[in-house]
N, C-alpha and C positions, 0 to 999 in steps of 0.2 A: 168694042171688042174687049173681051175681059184678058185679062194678063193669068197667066197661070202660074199655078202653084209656087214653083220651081223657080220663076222668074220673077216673083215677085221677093222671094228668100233672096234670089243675089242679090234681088236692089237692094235691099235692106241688111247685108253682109256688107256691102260696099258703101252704104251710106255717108261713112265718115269722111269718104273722097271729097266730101262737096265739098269741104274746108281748103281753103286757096294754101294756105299754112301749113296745113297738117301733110297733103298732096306734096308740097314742097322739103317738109322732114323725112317722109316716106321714101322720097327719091332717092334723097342721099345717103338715109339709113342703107338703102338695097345694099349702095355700093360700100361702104363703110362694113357691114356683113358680111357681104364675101370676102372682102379682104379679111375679117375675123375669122370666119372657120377655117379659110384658108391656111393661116396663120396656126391654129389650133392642130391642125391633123399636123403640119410641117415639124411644130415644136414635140409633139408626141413622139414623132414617129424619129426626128434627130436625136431624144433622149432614148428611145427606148431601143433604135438599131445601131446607131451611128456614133451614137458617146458611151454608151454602157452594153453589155452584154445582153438585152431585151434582160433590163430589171424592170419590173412593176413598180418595184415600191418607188423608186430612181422618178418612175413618169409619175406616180403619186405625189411623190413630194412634188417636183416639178408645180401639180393642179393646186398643192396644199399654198404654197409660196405667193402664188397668184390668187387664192380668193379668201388667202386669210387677213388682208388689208379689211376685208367686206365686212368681216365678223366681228374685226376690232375697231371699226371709222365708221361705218354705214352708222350708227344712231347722231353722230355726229353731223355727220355730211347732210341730214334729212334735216338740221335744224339750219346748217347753211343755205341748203335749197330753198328754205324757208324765209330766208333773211334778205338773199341776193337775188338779183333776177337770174332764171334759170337757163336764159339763154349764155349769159356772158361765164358761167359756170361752167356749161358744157364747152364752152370756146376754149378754154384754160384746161380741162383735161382732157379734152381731143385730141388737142398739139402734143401735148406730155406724151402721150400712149404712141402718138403717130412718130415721134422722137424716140420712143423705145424701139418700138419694132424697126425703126430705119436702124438706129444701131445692131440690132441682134444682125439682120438681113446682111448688113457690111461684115461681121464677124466672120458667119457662116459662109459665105462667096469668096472668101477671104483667106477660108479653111484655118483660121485662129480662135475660132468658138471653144469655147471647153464647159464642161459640167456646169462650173460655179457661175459659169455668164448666164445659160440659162436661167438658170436658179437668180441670179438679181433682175434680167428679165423680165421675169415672171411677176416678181414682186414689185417692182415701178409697173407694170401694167397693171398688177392687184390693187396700187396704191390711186393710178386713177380711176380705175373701174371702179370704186370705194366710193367717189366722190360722184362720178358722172351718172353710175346706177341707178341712184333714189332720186336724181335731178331729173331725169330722160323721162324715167316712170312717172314722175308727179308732173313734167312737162303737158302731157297728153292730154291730162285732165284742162290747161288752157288752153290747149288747140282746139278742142271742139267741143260742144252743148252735152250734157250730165247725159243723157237717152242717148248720146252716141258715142259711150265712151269704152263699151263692150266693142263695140263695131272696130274703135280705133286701137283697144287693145288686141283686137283677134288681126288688125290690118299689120300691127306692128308685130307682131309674132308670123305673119305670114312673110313680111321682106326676111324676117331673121331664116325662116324654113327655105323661101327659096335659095336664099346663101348658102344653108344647109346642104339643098339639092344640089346645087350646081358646085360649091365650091368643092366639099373633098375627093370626088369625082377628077376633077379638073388639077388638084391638089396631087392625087396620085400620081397621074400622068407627071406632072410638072418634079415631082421627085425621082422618077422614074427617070426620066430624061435628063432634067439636071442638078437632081437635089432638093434638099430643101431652103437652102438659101432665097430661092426669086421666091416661094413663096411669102418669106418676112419680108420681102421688099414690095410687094404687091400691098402688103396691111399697112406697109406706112403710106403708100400713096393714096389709097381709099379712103383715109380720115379727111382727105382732101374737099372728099366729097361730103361730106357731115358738115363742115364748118362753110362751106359755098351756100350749104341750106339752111343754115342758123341765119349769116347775112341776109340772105333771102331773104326772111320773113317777116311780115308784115305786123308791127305791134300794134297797130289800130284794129285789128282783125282776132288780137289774142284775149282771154279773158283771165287775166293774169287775179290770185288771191295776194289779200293787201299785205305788204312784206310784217313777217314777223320780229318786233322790238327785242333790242337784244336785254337779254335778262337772266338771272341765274337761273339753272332748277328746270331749263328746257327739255334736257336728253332725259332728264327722269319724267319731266310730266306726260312727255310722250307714253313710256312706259307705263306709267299709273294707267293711263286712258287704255290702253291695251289688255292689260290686268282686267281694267274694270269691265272691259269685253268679251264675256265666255264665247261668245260668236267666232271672233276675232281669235282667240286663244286657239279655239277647234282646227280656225284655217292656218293659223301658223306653225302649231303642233304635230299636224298629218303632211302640212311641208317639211319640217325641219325635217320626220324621219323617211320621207318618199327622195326628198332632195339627196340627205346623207349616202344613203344606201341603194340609189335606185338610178340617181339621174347620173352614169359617172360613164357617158356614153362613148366619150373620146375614150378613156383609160381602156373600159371593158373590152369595146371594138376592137382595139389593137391587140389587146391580151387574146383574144380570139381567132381573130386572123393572124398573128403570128403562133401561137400556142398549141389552138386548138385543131383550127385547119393550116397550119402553114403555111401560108398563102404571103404574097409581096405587096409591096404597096398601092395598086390600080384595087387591087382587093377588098385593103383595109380601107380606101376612098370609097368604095363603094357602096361598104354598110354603112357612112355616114349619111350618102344619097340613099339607100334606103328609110332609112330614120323618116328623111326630110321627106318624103314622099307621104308618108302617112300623118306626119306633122301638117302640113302645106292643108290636106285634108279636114283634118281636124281646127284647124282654124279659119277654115272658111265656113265649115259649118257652124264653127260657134261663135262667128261676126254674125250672124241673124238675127242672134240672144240680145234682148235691150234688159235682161236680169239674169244678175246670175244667180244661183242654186246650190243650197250644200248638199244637195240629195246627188245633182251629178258630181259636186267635189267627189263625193267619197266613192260614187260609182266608179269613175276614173277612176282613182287610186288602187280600187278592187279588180276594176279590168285590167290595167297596169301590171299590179303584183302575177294576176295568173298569166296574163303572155310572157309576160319575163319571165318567170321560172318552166316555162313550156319551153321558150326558145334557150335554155341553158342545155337543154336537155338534147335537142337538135343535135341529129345521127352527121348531117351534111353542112358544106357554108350553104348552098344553093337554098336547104331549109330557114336557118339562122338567118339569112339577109330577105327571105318573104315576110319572115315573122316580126323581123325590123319595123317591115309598114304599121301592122295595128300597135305594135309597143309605139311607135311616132305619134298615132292616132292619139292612144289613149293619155300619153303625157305630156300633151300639148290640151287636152282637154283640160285634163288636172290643171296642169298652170295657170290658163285662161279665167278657169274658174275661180283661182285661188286672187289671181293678179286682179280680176273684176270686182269680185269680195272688197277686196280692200281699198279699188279706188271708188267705189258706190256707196261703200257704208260710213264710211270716216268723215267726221266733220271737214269741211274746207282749210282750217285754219290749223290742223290736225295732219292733215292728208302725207304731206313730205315727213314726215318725224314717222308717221304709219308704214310707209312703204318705206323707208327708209331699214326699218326694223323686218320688214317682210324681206327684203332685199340681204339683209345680214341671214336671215334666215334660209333663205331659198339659195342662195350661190357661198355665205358663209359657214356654211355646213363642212364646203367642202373639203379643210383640210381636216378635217377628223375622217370624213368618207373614203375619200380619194386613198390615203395610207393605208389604210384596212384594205379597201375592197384591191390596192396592189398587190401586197401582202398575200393575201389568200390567194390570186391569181399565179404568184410567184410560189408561194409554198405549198397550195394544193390543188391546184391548175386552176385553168381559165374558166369553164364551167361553175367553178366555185362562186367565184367571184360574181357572176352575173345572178347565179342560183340565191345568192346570199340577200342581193336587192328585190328580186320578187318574192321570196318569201317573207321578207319583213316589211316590204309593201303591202302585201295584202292581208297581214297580220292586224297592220294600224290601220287598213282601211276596217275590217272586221270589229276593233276598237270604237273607230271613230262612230259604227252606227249600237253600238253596245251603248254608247256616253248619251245618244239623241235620245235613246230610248228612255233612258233613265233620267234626261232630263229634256222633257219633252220645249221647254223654254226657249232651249237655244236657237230652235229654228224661230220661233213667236219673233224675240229678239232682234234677230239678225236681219227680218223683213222686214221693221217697224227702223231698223236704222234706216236701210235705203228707203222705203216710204218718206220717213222726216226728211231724206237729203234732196229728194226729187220736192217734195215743197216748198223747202228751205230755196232751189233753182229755180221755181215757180215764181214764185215772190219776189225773187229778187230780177226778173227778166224783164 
C-alpha cells in the first residue's frame, strides 16, 4: 500500500522524534514555554495597566532591559558554549531564570512589586537568556543527525508556538481572576521541567563537537568568519531589521487591545493565541524541509511586511486577531529559515560563536525596537506602531532580493556551504 502524500510530509516533519534525547528536551522545553509566555503577557500587561498609566514606552523599556544582556554577552556566551558542555550550561541558567521569576511572582502576590523590580527582573532574566540562548540553539545540532536538524528546529519552535497557543489564553483568564502574580509563579515552576530533561539525557546517544581551547581572539574570529560570509551577512541583516521592527508581538498586542480596541485582558491573551495558531502551522510545514532556502527567507519577510501593515489598518479586533494567523504563519517561516541557515551552513567548530551572533541579533535587537515601536504606539497610537514594522519589513525584504539580483553569488555560496557540511557529516559517520 503506498503511503500518501500528506502522510508521508508528517513523517518526515516529525522525524527528529526518533532521537530518545531530543523527545526527552522537547518534553520539557513544552513546559518550561508555557510557563514563559505565560510569564511574558503577565509582565506586559502588570507594567502597562497595573504600575503605569498603559505607558508603551514604560513596557518598551521593560522588553529593552530583558534582551539587552543578548546584544551585549551573546558573542561571548557562543564561545563558552563552545568551551563547556552545553548541558551543564543550560543547568546553571535555568535555575538563575527559574530564581528570578520565583522572586518577581513573591513581589507581585505580595502586592510590593513596583516599576524598578520589574525593570531588574527583566534584566537577570536578560542576563540568563544571554547565556542559555546561543547554548539551547547550538544544543540541537548534538541531539540529532545534520538531515534532521530543520526537522528539530521547526519541532523546537513548535513546543515554543504551542506555549504561545495555550499560554496567553490561559494567562488572560488567570489575570482576570487573580492577577498577575500566579502567572510569575507558574515560570518559575516550569524551568523544573527543563532541568528534569537535561538529567534525563542520555550522553552516549548525543553527538557532542570537540570542546573549543581557550585562547585569545575567539569572539572576534567568530566575527571575521561571518564577515567573510556574504550568505550569512544577507541572513543576519533582514533579521536584525525584521526582528527590530516587526517581531515586538507582546508590546504591539497590548498597545492594540488596550489602545486601539479597548479591550481587557481575556482579549489581549487572545491575540497572543492567535499568533501561535498560525505559528504552530507554519512550523509544521517547515519540519518537512531537510534544506533551507534564501528564496523562502526573503519570501517570508515579504509576506510578513504586507500582512502586518494590512492588519494595522484593521477597522475591527475580530479582524486584527484572524490576521494574527498568517502574520504567525509568515514569521515563523522567516525564523525557521533564518535559524536553519545558520545551523546547516556554519562549520561544526564555528557553529556556537555563529548562532550565538544570530542570537544577539534576532532577540538583541530589541532594546533599540521595543522603545521606538512603544513610543510611536504612545505618541501616535497603536496602529502606528504595528504599521511601522510591516512597512519596514517588507522594504528589506524588497532590499534583500535587489542585493541577490546584483549579486548573483550569494545564493551559489550559501548552497556550496551546506553541501561541504553534509559531506564534512558523511565522512565523518
Amino acid at each position: 500500500m503506498t503511503s500518501s502524500p500528506t502522510a508521508g510530509t508528517s513523517a518526515s516533519a516529525f522525524r527528529s522524534l526518533r532521537e530518545p534525547n531530543f523527545r526527552c528536551w522537547i518534553a520539557g522545553k513544552v513546559v518550561s514555554d508555557l510557563g514563559t509566555w505565560m510569564q511574558r503577557v503577565a509582565q506586559d500587561w502588570l507594567v502597562l495597566v497595573d504600575l503605569t498609566d498603559h505607558s508603551g514606552l514604560a513596557v518598551g523599556v521593560t522588553s529593552a532591559l530583558q534582551y539587552l544582556p543578548m546584544l551585549l554577552l551573546s558573542a561571548h556566551a557562543g564561545v563558552l558554549a563552545d568551551r563547556w558542555p552545553k548541558r551543564r550550561v543550560l543547568v546553571v541558567t535555568q535555575t538563575a531564570m527559574g530564581l528570578a521569576a520565583l522572586a518577581m511572582g513573591l513581589l507581585v502576590v505580595t502586592h510590593t512589586a513596583r516599576l524598578w523590580d520589574v525593570f531588574l527582573c527583566a534584566t537577570v532574566l536578560g542576563f540568563g537568556s544571554a547565556f542559555d540562548q546561543p547554548t539551547r540553539q547550538a544544543l540541537i545540532s548534538e541531539l540529532v543527525p545534520l538531515e534532521d536538524v530543520l526537522s528539530a528546529v521547526s519541532m523546537n519552535s513548535t513546543s515554543t508556538n504551542l506555549a504561545r497557543l495555550v499560554g496567553p489564553g490561559v494567562t488572560g483568564l488567570i489575570i482576570a481572576a487573580w492577577g498577575t502574580g500566579p502567572a510569575f509563579l507558574v515560570n518559575a515552576a516550569s524551568f523544573i521541567a527543563a532541568l528534569v530533561a537535561l538529567a534525563l539525557m542520555n550522553p552516549v546517544r548525543m553527538r557532542p563537537v570537540p570542546r573549543l581551547p581557550r585562547a585569545r581572539g575567539q569572539v572576534r574570529e567568530g566575527l571575521v568568519y561571518v564577515i567573510g560570509r556574504p550568505d550569512l551577512l544577507l541572513v543576519f541583516g533582514l533579521t536584525a531589521v525584521v526582528a527590530t521592527f516587526g517581531l515586538n508581538y507582546q508590546l504591539t498586542n497590548a498597545l492594540m487591545a488596550t489602545g486601539a480596541f479597548h479591550r481587557g485582558p481575556e482579549a489581549y491573551g487572545l491575540l497572543g493565541s492567535m499568533i501561535a495558531v498560525g505559528s504552530l502551522s507554519g512550523t509544521l510545514r517547515g519540519a518537512s524541509r531537510r534544506r533551507p532556502r534564501l528564496s523562502l527567507l526573503i519570501a517570508s519577510a515579504i509576506g510578513f511586511g504586507i500582512i502586518v501593515t494590512v492588519s494595522a489598518l484593521a477597522p475591527s479586533y475580530l479582524l486584527f486577531a484572524v490576521l494574527l494567523v498568517p502574520t504567525g504563519f509568515a514569521s515563523i517561516t522567516f525564523l525557521n529559515s533564518a535559524n536553519g541557515s545558520v545551523q546547516m551552513s556554519t562549520l561544526p567548530h564555528m557553529r556556537s560563536r555563529v548562532l550565538a551572533l544570530y542570537v544577539a541579533i534576532r532577540q538583541g535587537t530589541t532594546p533599540v525596537g521595543a522603545p521606538i515601536v512603544g513610543w510611536l504606539g504612545g505618541a501616535v497610537g497603536a496602529r502606528s506602531s504595528v504599521l511601522c514594522g510591516g512597512i519596514v519589513s517588507l522594504v528589506a525584504g524588497v532590499a534583500a532580493i535587489a542585493l541577490i539580483r546584483t549579486r548573483p553569488t550569494l545564493e551559489a555560496g550559501y548552497a556550496a556551504a551546506i553541501d561541504a557540511q553534509e559531506r564534512t557529516t558523511a565522512a565523518s559517520a
